[in-house]
C-alpha positions as CSV (number, residue, x, y, z in Angstrom):
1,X,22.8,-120.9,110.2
2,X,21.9,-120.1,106.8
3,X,18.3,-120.2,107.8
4,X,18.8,-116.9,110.2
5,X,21.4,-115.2,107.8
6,X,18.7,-115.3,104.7
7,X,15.9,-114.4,107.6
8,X,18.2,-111.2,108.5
9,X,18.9,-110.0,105.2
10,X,14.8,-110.6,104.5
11,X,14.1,-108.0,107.6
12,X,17.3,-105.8,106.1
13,X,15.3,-106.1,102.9
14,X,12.0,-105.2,104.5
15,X,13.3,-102.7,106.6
16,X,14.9,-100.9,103.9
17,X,11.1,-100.7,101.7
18,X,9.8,-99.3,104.8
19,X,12.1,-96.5,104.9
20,X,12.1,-95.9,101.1
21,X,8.0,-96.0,101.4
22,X,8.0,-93.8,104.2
23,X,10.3,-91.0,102.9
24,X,9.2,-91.3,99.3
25,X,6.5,-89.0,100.2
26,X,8.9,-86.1,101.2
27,X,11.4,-86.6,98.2
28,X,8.5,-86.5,95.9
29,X,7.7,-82.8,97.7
30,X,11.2,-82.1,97.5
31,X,11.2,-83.1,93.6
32,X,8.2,-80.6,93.7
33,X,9.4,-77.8,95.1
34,X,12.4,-77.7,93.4
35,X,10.8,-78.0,90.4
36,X,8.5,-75.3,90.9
37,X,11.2,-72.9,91.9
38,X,12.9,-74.2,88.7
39,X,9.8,-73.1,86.2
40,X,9.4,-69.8,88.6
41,X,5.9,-71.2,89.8
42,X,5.4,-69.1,92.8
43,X,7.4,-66.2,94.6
44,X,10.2,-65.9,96.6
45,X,9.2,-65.0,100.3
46,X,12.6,-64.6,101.9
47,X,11.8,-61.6,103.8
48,X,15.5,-59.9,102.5
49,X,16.4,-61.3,98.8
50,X,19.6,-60.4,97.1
51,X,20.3,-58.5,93.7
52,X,23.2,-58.9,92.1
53,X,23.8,-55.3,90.3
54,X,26.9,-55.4,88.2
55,X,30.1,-55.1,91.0
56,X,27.9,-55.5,93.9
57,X,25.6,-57.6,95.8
58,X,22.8,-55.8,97.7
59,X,20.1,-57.1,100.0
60,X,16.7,-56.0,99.4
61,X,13.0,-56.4,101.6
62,X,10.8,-58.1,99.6
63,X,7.5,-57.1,99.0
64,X,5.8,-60.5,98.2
65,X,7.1,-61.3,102.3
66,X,5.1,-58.8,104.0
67,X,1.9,-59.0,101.2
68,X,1.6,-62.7,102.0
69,X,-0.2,-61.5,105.6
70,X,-2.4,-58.8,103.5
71,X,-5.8,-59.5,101.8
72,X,-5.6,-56.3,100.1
73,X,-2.9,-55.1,98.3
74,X,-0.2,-54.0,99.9
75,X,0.4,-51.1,98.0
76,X,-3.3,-49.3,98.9
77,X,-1.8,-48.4,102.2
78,X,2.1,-48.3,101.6
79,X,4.3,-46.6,99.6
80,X,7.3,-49.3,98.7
81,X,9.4,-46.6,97.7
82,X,9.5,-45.1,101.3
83,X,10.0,-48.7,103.0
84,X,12.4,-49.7,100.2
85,X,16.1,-49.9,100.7
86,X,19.7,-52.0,99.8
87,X,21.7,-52.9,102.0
88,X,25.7,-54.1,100.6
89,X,26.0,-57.8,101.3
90,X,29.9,-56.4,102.4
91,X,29.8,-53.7,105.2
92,X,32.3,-51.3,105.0
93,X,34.6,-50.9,108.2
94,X,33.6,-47.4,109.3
95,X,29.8,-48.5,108.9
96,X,27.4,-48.4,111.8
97,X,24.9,-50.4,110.7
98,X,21.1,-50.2,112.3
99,X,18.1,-51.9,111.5
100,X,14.8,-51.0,112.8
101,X,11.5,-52.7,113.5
102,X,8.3,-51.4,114.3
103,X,5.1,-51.0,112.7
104,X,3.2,-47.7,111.5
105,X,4.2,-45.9,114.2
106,X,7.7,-46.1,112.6
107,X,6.9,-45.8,109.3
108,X,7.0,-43.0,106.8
109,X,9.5,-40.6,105.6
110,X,9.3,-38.2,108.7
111,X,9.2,-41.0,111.5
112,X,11.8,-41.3,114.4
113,X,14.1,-43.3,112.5
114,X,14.6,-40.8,109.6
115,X,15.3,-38.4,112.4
116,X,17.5,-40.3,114.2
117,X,19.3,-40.9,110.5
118,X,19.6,-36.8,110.7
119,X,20.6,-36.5,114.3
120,X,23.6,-38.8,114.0
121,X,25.3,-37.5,110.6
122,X,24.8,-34.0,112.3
123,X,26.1,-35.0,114.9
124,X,29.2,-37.9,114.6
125,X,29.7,-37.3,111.1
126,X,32.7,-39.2,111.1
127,X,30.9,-42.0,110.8
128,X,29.4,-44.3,108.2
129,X,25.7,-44.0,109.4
130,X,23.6,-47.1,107.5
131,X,20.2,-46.9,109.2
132,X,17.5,-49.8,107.3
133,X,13.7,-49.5,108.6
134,X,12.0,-52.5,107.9
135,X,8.5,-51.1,109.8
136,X,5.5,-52.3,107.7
137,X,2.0,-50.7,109.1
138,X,-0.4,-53.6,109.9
139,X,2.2,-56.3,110.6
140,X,3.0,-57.4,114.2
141,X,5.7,-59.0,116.1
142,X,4.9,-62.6,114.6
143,X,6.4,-60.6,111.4
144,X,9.0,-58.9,112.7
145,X,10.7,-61.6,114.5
146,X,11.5,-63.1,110.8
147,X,12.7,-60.2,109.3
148,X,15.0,-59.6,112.5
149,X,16.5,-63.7,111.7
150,X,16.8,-62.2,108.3
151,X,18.5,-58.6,109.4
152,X,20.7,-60.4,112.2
153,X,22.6,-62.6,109.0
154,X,23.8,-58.8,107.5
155,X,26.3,-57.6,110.2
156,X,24.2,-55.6,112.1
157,X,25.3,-53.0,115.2
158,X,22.4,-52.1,116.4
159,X,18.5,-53.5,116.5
160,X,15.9,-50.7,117.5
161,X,12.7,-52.3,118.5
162,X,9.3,-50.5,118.8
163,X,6.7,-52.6,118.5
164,X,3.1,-53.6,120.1
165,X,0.1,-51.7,118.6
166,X,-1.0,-54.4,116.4
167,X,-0.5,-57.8,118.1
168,X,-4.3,-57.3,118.8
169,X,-5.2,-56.6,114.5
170,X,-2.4,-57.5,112.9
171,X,-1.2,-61.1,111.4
172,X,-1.9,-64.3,113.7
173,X,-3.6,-62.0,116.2
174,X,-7.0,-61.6,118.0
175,X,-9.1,-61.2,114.5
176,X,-7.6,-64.2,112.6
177,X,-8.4,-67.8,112.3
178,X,-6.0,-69.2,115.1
179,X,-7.7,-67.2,117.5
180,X,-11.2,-69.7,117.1
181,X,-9.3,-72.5,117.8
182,X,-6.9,-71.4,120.9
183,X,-4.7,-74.5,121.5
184,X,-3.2,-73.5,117.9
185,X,-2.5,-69.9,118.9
186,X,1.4,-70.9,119.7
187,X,4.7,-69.5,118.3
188,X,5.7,-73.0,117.1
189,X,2.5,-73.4,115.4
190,X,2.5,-69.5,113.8
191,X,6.0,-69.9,113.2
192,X,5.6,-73.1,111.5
193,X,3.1,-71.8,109.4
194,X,4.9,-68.8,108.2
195,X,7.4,-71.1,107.0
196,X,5.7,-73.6,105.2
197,X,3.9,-70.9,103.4
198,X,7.2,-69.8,101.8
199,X,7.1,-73.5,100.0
200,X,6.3,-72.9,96.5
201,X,4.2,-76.3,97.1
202,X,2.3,-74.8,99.3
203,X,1.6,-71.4,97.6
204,X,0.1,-73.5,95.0
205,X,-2.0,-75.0,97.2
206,X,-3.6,-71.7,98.6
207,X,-4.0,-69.8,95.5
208,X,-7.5,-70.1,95.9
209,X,-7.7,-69.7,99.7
210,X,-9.5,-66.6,101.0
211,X,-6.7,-64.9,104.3
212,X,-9.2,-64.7,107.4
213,X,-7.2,-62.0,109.6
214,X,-8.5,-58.8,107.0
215,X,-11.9,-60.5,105.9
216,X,-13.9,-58.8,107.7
217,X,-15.6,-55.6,107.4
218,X,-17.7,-54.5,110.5
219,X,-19.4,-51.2,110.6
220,X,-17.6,-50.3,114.2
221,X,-13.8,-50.1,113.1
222,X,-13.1,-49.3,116.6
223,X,-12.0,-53.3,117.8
224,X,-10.0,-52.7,114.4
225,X,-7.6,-49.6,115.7
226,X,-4.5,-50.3,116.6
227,X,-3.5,-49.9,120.4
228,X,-2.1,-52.2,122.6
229,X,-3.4,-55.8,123.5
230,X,-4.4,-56.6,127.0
231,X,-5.8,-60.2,126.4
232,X,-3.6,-63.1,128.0
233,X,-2.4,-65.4,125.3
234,X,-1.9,-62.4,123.0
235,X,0.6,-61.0,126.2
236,X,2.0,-64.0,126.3
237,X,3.1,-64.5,122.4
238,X,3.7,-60.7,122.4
239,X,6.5,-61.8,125.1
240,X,8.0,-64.8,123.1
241,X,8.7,-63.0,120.0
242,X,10.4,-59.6,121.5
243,X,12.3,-61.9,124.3
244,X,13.2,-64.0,120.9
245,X,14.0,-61.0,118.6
246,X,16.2,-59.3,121.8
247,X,18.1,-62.5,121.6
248,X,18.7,-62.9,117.7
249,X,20.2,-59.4,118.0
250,X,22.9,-60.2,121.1
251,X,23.7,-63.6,118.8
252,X,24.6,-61.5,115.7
253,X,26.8,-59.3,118.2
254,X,24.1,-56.5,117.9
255,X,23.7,-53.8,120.7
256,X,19.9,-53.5,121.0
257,X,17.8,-51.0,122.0
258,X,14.1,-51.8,122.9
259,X,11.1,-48.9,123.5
260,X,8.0,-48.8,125.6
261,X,5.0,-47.6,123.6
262,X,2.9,-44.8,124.0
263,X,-0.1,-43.7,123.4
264,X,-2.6,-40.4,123.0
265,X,-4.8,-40.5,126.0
266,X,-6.9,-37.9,124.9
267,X,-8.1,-39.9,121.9
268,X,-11.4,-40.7,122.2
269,X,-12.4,-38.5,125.3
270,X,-14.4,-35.4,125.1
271,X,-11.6,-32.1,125.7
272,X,-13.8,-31.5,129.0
273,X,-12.6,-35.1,130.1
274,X,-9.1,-34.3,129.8
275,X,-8.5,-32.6,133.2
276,X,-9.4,-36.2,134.8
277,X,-7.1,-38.1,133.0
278,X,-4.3,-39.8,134.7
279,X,-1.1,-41.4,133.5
280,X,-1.0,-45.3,134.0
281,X,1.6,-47.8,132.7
282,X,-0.1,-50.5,130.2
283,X,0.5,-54.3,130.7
284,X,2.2,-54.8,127.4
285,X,4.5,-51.9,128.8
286,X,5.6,-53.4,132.3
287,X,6.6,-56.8,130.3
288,X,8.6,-54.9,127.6
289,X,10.5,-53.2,131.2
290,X,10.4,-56.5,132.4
291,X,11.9,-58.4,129.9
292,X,14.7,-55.8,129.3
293,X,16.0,-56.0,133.6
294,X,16.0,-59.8,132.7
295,X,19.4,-59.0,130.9
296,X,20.8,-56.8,133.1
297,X,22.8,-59.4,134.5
298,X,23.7,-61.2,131.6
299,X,24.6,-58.2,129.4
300,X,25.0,-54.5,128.7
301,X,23.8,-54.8,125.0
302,X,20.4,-54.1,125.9
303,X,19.3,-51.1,126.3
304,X,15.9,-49.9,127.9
305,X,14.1,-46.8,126.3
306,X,11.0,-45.8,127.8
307,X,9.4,-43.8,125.2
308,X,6.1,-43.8,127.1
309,X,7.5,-41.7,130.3
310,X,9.4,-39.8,128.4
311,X,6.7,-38.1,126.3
312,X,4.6,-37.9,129.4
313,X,7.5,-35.7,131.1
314,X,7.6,-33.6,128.2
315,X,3.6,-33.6,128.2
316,X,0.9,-31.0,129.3
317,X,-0.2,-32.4,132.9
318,X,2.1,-35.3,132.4
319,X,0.1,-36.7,129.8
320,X,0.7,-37.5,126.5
321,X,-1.7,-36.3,123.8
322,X,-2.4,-34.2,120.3
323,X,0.5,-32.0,120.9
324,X,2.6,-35.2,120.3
325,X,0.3,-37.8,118.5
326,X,-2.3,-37.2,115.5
327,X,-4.6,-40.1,116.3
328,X,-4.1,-42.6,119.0
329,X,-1.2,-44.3,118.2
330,X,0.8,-42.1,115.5
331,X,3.1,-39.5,115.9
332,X,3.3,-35.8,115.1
333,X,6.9,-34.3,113.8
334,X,7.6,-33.3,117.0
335,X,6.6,-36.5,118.6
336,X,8.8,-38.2,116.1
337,X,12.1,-35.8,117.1
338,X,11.6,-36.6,120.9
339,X,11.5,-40.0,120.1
340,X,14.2,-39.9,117.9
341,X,16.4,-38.2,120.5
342,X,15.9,-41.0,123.0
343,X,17.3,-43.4,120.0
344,X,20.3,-41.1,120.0
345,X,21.0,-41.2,123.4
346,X,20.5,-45.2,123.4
347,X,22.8,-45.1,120.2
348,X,25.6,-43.2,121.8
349,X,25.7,-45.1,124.8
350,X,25.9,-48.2,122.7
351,X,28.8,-47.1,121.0
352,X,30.5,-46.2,124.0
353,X,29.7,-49.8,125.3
354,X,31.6,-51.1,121.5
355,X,34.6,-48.8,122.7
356,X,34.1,-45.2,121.1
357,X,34.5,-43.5,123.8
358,X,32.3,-40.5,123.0
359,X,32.0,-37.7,125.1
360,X,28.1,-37.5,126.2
361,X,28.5,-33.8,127.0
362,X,29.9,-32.7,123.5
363,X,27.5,-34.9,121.4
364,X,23.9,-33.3,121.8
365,X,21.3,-33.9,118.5
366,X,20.5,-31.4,116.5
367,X,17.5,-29.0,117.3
368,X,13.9,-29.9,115.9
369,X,14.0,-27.3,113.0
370,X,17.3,-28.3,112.1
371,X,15.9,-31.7,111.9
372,X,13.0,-30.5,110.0
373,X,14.8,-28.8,107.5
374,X,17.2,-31.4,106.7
375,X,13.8,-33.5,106.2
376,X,12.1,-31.2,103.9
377,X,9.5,-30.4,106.5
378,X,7.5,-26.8,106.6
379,X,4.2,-25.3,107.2
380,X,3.5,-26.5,104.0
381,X,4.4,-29.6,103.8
382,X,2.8,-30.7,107.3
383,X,-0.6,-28.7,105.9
384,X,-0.9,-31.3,102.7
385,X,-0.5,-34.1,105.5
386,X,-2.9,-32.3,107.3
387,X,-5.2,-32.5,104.3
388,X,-4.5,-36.3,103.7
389,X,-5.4,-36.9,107.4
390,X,-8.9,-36.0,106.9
391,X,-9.1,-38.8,104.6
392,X,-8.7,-41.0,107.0
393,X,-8.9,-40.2,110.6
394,X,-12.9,-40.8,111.8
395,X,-13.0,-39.9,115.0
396,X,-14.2,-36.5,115.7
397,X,-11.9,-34.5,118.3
398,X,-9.4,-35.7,115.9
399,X,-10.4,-34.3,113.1
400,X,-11.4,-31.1,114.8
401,X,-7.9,-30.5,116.0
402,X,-6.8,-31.5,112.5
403,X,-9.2,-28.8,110.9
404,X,-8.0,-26.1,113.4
405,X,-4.0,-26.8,112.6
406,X,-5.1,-27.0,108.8
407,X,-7.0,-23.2,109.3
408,X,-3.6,-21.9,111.0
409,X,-1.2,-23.2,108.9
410,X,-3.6,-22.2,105.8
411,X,-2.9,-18.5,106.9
412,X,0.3,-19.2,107.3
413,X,1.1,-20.9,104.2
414,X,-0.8,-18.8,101.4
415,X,-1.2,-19.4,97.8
416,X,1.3,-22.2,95.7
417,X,1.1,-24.9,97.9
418,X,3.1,-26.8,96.0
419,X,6.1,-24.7,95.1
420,X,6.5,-24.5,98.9
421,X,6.7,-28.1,99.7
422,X,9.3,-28.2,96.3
423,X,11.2,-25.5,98.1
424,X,11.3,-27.3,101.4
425,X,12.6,-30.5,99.5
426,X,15.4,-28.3,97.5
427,X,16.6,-27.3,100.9
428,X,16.5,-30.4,102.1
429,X,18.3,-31.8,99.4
430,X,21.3,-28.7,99.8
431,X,21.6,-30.2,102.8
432,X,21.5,-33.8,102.5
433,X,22.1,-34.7,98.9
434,X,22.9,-38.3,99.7
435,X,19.6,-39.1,100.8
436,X,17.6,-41.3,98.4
437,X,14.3,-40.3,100.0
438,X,15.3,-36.6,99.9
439,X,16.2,-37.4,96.4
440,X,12.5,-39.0,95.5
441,X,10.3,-36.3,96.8
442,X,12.1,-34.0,95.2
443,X,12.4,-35.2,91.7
444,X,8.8,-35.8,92.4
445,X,7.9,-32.2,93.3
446,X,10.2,-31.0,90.5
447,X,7.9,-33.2,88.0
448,X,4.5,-31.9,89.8
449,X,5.7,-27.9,89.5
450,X,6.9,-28.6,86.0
451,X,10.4,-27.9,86.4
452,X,11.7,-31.0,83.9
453,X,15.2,-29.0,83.0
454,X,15.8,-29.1,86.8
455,X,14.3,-32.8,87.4
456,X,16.4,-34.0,84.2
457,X,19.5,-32.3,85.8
458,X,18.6,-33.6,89.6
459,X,17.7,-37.3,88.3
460,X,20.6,-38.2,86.3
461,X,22.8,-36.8,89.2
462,X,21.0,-39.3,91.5
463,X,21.2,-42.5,89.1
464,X,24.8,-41.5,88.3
465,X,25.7,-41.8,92.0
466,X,23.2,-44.7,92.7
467,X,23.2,-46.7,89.7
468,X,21.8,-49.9,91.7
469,X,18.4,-47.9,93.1
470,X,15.2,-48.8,91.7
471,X,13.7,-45.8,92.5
472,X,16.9,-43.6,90.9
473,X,16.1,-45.6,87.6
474,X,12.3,-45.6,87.4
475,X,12.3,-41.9,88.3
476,X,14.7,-40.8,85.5
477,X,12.2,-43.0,83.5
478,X,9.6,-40.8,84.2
479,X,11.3,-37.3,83.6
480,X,12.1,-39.0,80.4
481,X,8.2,-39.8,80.2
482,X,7.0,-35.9,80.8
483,X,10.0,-34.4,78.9
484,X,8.1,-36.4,75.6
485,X,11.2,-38.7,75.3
486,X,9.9,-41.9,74.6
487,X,12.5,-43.8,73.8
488,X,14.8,-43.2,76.4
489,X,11.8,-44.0,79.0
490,X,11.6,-47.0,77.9
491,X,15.3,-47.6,78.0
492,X,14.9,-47.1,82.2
493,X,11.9,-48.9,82.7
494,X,13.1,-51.8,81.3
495,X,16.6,-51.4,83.4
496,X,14.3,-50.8,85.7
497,X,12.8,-54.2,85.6
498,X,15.5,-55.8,84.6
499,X,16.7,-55.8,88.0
500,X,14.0,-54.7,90.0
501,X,10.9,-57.2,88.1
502,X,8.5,-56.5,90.9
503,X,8.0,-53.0,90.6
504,X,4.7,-52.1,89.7
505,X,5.1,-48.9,88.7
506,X,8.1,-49.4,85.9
507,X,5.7,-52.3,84.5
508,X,2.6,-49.4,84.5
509,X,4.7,-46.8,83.3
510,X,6.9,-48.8,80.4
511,X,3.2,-50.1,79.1
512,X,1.7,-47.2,78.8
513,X,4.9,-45.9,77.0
514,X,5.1,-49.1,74.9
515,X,1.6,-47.9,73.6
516,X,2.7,-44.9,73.2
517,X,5.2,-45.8,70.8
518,X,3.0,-48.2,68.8
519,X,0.3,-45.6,68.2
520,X,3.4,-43.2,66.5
521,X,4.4,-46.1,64.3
């Protein structure tokens, strides 16, 4: 007897090394990484992060989330001040709350969700309208699926979801290294791999690892574009994520609204081709239709919009093109308010759905220059977009069309330029003073026209109210700056950075002024 109880407690004893051997490995990473996060070795790569800012707690995108899919920095081809937002960790009980996801097509400070932010004060402005874009050009649904996990855990009412054009280019897609090997091209894999790259363990490991997706630089950019993906496997993860993103929203008790895509078919055909066009529905297109009838059984919080037919109902022919697009995949203003009215009409019928009870017939949006003027946007401002266009658009009916708009509205503009685009922001800001964007370009256009009295005046209005927005600080910052006031510059940048420790700009800006101030002394 004692012979088998000392044998048990030897294969107890045995046992028992085994399991501390095998799982010594993983509390020595755990040790790691929490040590790492400890000395700040690293970054945080949650894709919201929180900010505690005096009485209240605000949740923030973080940058260093979408620039770990970007070989170049992210800030060559996006301005964080126009994706940046906060959103109150506490929602207030009149809020509607929407969070949109999408890609370039989305983006910007004239796209169909800023509209659609118009369209609904105009229009129910008894309501608490909270609308957060978190649309990121070059990233892809692999992306957005995270940031809708993230979005879903903040109370959300509504997801909008327009996404597609860049499955082919973007992150994970047909240009990256997953593609050479096939069998690893799977959600669990991509997934998998997007999380273990938020390990501070294994950020140290890949400092010196070159990204593969953006390597390479081919003299034909036109595999590079963005446009919808045909190829199988992409289809098929394409299907996954949105089917996965549609669910996350239904969990968190979210209505959500999900688009076709469209595109400009004239891109890339001769003008004498355009007569032979004809109007087809895209793969990617009938699975995003698809996928939304799925639910129609199981539940009336998904809504179908299909952008696609509706722009070519509104189209020449019945096809969209450069009346509503400026390249192949990116809108024009006015291709932005048609869009934004089908978010409307998804949005109202949503609310109805939560109970509202709104009367369809006496809720209409806004008309486009109503829209437009609440936005800041004129023949001036679209002419300077016009102008930056030319710097990148390559393909040459495109620019041609570009160079005959920018001839009209030159005539129609005139001399000062800019005091016209400031003018179209002082309207906009009459009209919508509580807008932080509205506030930012035209503090900005104050500074560029020289009126500091006025941007003084306009900036400490806007940092009184918002007293938690980075761009509010850094911006009275740099009024300070051009109003010779070094010492109270330096005062904001360093608020500035104080909460906000990322921003670029306040780190630029208080250096420079640091200097500044030495060379005086």
């Amino acid at each position: 007897m004692k012979t088998n109880h000392h044998n048990t407690k030897q294969k107890v004893k045995v046992l028992c090394l085994q399991l501390f051997l095998y799982s010594l490995p993983f509390v020595i990473l755990i040790l790691l990484e929490f040590f790492l996060c400890a000395l700040d070795v690293g970054e945080e790569r949650n894709p919201l992060i929180k900010k505690r800012f005096k009485d209240i707690t605000l949740c923030v995108p973080n940058s260093s989330f979408y620039q770990q899919f970007f070989d170049i920095p992210l800030h060559n081809f996006v301005n964080w001040d126009h994706l940046d937002f906060y959103v109150p960790e506490h929602k207030d009980p009149d809020a509607v709350r929407i969070f949109v996801f999408g890609e370039s097509a989305m983006y910007g400070l004239e796209s169909s969700t800023r509209q659609l932010g118009v369209i609904l004060r105009q229009a129910i402005p008894q309501k608490k309208w909270e609308i957060y874009n978190v649309s990121c050009p070059g990233i892809n649904s692999h992306v957005l699926y995270f940031l809708a996990k993230a979005c879903a855990k903040l109370s959300p009412d509504f997801f909008i979801i327009y996404m597609g054009n860049n499955e082919t280019i973007g992150p994970y897609g047909e240009h990256s290294l997953l593609y050479r090997f096939p069998w690893l091209r799977r959600s669990s894999i991509i997934r998998s791999h997007i999380y273990l790259k938020s390990l501070r363990t294994v950020q140290l490991l890949e400092q010196n690892l070159k990204k593969d997706w953006r390597e390479q630089k081919p003299t034909d950019l036109t595999p590079y574009l963005p446009g919808q993906g045909q190829e199988t496997r992409t289809l098929q993860l394409y299907k996954k994520n949105l089917k996965d993103m549609i669910d996350t929203g239904i969990q968190a008790n979210s209505y959500v609204i999900v688009g076709t895509l469209s595109y400009n078919r004239e891109y890339g055909k001769k003008k004498e081709e355009w007569d032979s066009l004809s109007f087809r529905e895209t793969t990617m297109n009938q699975y995003i239709l698809e996928i939304c009838k799925s639910y129609e059984s199981k539940t009336k919080r998904v809504c179908k919009v299909d952008i696609d037919k509706t722009l070519a109902q509104k189209s020449v022919e019945g096809i969209p093109g450069y009346d509503f697009f400026c390249d192949n995949i990116h809108f024009t203003f006015e291709g932005n308010y048609l869009v934004a009215c089908e978010w409307f009409k998804a949005v109202v019928a949503g609310l109805n759905e939560k109970g509202y009870s709104l009367d369809k017939n006496l809720i209409s949006p806004v008309s486009m220059e109503d829209c437009a003027r609440c936005l800041g946007w004129n023949y001036a401002t679209e002419l300077l977009q016009l102008q930056m266009q030319k710097n990148v658009i390559t393909e040459p009916v495109s620019l041609e069309i570009i160079k005959q708009k920018e001839e009209r509205l030159s005539k129609l503009v005139g001399s000062n330029l800019d005091e016209k685009i400031e003018e179209g922001y002082q309207i906009a800001y009459q009209a919508n003073p509580d807008d932080e964007k509205i506030n930012l370009q035209w503090i900005e256009w104050l500074l560029k026209t020289k009126k500091l009295s006025q941007a003084l005046e306009v900036s400490q209005r806007f940092w009184t109210k918002y007293p938690h927005s980075r761009i509010a600080i850094r911006l009275l910052g740099n009024v300070y700056a051009n109003l010779g006031n070094v010492d109270e510059s330096i005062k904001m940048y360093q608020e500035c950075l104080k909460y906000y420790p990322y921003d670029g700009l306040a780190q630029d800006s208080l250096r420079i002024m640091m200097n500044l101030k030495n060379s005086k002394n």
